[in-house]
C-alpha positions as CSV (number, residue, x, y, z in Angstrom):
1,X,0.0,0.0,0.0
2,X,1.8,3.4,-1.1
3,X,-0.4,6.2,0.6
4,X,-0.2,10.1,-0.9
5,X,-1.5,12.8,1.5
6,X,-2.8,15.5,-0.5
7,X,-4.7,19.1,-0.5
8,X,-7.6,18.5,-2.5
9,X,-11.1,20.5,-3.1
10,X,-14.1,18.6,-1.0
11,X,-16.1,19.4,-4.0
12,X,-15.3,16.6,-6.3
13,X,-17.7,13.7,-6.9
14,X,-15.1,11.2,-5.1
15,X,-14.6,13.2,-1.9
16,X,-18.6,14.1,-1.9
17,X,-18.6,10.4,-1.7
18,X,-15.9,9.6,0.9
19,X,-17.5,13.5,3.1
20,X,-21.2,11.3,2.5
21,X,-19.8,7.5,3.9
22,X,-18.4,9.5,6.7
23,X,-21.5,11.4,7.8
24,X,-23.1,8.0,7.5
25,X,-20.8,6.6,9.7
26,X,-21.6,9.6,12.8
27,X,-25.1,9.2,11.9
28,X,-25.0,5.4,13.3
29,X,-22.9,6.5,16.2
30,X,-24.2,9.8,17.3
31,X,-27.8,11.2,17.4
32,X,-28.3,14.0,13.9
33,X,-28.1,16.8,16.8
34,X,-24.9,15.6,18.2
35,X,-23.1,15.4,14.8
36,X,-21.3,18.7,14.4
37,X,-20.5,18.1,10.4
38,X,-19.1,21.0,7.8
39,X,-20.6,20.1,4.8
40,X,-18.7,20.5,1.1
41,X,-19.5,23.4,0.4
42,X,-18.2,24.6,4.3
43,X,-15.1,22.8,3.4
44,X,-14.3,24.4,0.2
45,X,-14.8,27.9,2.5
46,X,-11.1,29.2,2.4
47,X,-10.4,29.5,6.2
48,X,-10.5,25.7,5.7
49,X,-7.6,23.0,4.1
50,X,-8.7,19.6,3.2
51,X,-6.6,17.0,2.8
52,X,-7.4,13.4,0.9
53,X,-5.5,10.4,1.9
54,X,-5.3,7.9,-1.4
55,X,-4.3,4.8,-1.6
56,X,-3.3,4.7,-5.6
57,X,-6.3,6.7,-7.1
58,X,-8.6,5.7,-4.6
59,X,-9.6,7.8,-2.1
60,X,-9.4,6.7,1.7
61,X,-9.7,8.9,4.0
62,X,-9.5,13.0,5.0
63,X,-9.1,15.5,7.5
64,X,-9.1,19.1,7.6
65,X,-8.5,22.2,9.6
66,X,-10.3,24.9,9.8
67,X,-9.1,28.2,10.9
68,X,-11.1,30.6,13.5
69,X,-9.0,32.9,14.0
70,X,-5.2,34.0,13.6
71,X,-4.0,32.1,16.9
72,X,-7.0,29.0,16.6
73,X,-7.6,26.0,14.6
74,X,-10.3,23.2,14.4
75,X,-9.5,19.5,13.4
76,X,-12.2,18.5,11.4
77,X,-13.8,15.6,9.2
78,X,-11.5,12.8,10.3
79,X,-12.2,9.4,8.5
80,X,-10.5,6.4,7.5
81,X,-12.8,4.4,5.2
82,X,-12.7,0.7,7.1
83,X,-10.7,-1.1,4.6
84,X,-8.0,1.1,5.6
85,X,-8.9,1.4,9.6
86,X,-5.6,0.5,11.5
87,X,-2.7,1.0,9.1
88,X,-1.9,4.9,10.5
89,X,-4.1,6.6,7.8
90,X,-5.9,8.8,10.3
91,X,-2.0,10.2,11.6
92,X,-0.3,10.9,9.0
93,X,-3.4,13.1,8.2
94,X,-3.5,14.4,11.3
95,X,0.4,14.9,11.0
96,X,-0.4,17.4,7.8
97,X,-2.7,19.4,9.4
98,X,0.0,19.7,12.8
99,X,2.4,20.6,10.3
100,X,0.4,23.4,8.6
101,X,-1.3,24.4,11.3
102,X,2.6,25.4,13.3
103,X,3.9,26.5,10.0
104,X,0.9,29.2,10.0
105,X,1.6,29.8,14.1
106,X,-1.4,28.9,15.1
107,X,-1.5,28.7,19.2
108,X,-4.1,26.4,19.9
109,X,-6.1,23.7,17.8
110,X,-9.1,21.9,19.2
111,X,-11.2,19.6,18.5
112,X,-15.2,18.1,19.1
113,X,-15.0,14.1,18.6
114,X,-17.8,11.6,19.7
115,X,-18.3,9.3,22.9
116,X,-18.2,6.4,20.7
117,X,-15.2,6.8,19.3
118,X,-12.2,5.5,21.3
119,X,-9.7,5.2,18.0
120,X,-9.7,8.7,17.0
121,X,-9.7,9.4,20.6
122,X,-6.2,7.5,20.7
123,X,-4.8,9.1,17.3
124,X,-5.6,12.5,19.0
125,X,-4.5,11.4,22.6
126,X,-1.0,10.1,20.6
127,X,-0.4,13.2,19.2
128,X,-0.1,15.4,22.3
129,X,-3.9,16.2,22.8
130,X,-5.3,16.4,26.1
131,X,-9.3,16.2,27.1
132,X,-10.9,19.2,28.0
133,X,-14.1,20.9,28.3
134,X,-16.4,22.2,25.7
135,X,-14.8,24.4,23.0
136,X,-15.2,27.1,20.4
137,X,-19.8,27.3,20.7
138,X,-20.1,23.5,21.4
139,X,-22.5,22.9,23.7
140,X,-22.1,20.5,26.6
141,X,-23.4,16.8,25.7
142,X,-22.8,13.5,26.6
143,X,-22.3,12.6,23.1
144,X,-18.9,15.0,22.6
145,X,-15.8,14.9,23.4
146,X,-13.3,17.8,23.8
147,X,-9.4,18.1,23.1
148,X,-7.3,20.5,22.9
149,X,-3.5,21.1,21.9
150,X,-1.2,23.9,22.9
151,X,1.2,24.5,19.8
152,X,4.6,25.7,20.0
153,X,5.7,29.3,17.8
154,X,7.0,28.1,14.4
């Protein structure tokens, strides 16, 4: 398996595709009012990178960061189609988006997950996040899960 990492628009037919399995996927997991999703057309917003994770020409998985403000970034849209589950997809995403992220000296990037997902929560938990309370205008559920990580000046 050779995996490419790349910056691609969310508003191709493939990654509509991928963006629509993984809403699926929260949908199962999560009740519709605890699923905090940016849809394409919110990806393709320009305070927000996307990234698509291929295997060959197939697409496999994504991640994105979208910015707030000048000192505050959001992981976002995390997925690893299941095929793929297991084999580090999901950090070496997560490891272009850290990259970008303290190249553009961000301070601080958070992060809203669900309460049934314990693999992203050890991806993020790997990478130097640390649980906290509700971020950004979350609200308080039982269903999220909070992280936060403190960045150091690029």
């Amino acid at each position: 398996m050779t995996v490419t990492i790349d910056v691609e628009s969310p508003l191709t037919d493939e990654v509509r595709t991928l963006i629509a399995e993984l809403n699926s996927v929260l949908l199962a997991l999560s009740p519709p009012e605890a699923c905090y999703n940016l849809t394409v057309e919110e990806m393709a917003d320009p305070t927000v990178t996307v990234w698509i994770a291929r295997d060959g020409d197939a697409a496999i998985g994504c991640g994105a960061l979208k910015r707030h403000s000048d000192t505050v970034g959001e992981v976002k849209r995390m997925f690893t189609r299941p095929a793929w589950q297991g084999q580090g997809v999901g950090r070496h995403v997560l490891d272009k988006i850290l990259e970008t992220a303290e190249r553009e000296e961000l301070k601080t990037l958070v992060l809203e997950t669900g309460d049934q997902h314990p693999a992203a929560w050890a991806i993020y938990e790997k990478a130097g996040f640390i649980r906290c309370g509700p971020v950004l205008d979350y609200p308080d559920s039982p269903y999220s899960i909070f992280y936060q990580k403190q960045l150091r000046a690029a």
